[in-house]
C-alpha positions in Angstrom: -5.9 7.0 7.3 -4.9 5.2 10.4 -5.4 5.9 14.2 -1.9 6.5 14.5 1.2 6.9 12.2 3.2 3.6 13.1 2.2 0.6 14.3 4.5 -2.5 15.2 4.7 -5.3 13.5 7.1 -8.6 14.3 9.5 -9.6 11.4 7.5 -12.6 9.9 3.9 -11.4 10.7 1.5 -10.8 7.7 0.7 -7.3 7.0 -2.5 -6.2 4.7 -1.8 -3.2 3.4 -5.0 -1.5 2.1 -5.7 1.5 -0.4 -9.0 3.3 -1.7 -9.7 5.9 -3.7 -13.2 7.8 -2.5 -15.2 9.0 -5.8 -18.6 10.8 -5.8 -21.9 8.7 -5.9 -22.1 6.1 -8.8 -18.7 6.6 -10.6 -16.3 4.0 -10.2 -12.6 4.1 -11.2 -12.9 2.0 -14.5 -16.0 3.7 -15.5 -13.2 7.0 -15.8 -10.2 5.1 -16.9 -8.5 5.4 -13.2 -6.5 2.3 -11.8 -4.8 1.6 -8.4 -2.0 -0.5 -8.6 0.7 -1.3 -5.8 4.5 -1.0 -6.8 8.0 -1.5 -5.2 10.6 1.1 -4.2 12.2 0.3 -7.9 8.4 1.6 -9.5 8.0 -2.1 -10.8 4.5 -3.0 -10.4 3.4 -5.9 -8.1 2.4 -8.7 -9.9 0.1 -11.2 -8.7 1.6 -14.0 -10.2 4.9 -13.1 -7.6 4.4 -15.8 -5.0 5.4 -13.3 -2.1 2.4 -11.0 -2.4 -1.1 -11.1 -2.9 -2.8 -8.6 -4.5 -6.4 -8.3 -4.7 -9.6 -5.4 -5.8 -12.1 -6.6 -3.1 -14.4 -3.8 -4.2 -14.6 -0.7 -7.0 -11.6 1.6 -5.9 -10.0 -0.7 -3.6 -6.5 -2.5 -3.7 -4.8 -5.0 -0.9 -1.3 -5.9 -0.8 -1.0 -8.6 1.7 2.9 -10.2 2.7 4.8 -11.5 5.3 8.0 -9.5 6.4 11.4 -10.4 5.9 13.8 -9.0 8.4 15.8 -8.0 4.9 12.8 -5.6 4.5 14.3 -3.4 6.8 13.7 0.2 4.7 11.5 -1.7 2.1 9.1 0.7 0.3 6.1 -0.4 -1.0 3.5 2.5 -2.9 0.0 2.6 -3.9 -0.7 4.8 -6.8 -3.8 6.1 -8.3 -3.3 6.3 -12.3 -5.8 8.0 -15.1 -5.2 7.2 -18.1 -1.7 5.2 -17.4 -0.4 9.0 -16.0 0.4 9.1 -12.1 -1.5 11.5 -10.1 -1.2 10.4 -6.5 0.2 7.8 -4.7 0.5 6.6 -1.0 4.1 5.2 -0.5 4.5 2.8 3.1 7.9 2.2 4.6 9.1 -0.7 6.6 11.6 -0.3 9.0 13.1 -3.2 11.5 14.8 -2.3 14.9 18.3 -4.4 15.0 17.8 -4.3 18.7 14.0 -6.9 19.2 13.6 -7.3 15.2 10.3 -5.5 15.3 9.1 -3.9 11.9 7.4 -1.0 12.3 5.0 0.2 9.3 5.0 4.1 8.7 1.9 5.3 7.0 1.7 6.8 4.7 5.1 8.4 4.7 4.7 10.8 1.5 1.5 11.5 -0.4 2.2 13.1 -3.6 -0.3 15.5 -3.9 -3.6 16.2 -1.9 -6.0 13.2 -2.5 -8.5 11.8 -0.7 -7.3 8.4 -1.3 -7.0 6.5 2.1 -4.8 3.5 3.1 -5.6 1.4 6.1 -2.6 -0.9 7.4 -4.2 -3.8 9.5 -1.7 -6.8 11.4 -3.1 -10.2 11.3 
């Protein structure tokens, strides 16, 4: 969720992107074989080990994906998804676009959600 559905962003200003899956009382997502992962517009998954993003759980159910933009992210996608049992069953995808005219990226989120979830991505500037 977010208070609105864009927010700008400067073309080499970090961006956290943030995504949680809500679960009843007590269960957490590896206790029921469900991961969240982040992946790029190709459906690669983000490693940590790529020195342009950094990924990290800060809680059960949680996933960051922190980077700077690149004006050549103009139309970059990058997707959250929520997997059981290695199958797909929601994801979150977040779309960067970059006006030629003052270079400012502008983060639309989330611009398609799969099917109804209550999975909720936060976007925070820092």
């Amino acid at each position: 969720s977010s208070s609105s559905s864009q927010t700008e962003i400067s073309a080499g200003s970090s961006v956290t992107l943030s995504c949680q899956l809500y679960t009843y009382d007590g269960v957490f997502c590896d206790d029921w074989g469900t991961d969240l992962l982040w992946v790029n517009q190709a459906g690669d998954k983000l490693k940590v080990s790529n020195s342009r993003y950094q990924i990290s759980a800060p809680g059960h159910c949680i996933i960051t994906l922190t980077t700077t933009l690149l004006n050549e992210d103009d139309n970059r996608e990058w997707r959250c998804e929520v997997t059981h049992r290695n199958q797909v069953k929601t994801s979150a995808t977040y779309t960067v676009k970059i006006s030629a005219r003052d270079k400012t990226a502008t983060a639309e989120i989330p611009v398609h959600i799969t099917k109804p979830t209550t999975m909720t991505a936060v976007t925070s500037k820092r």
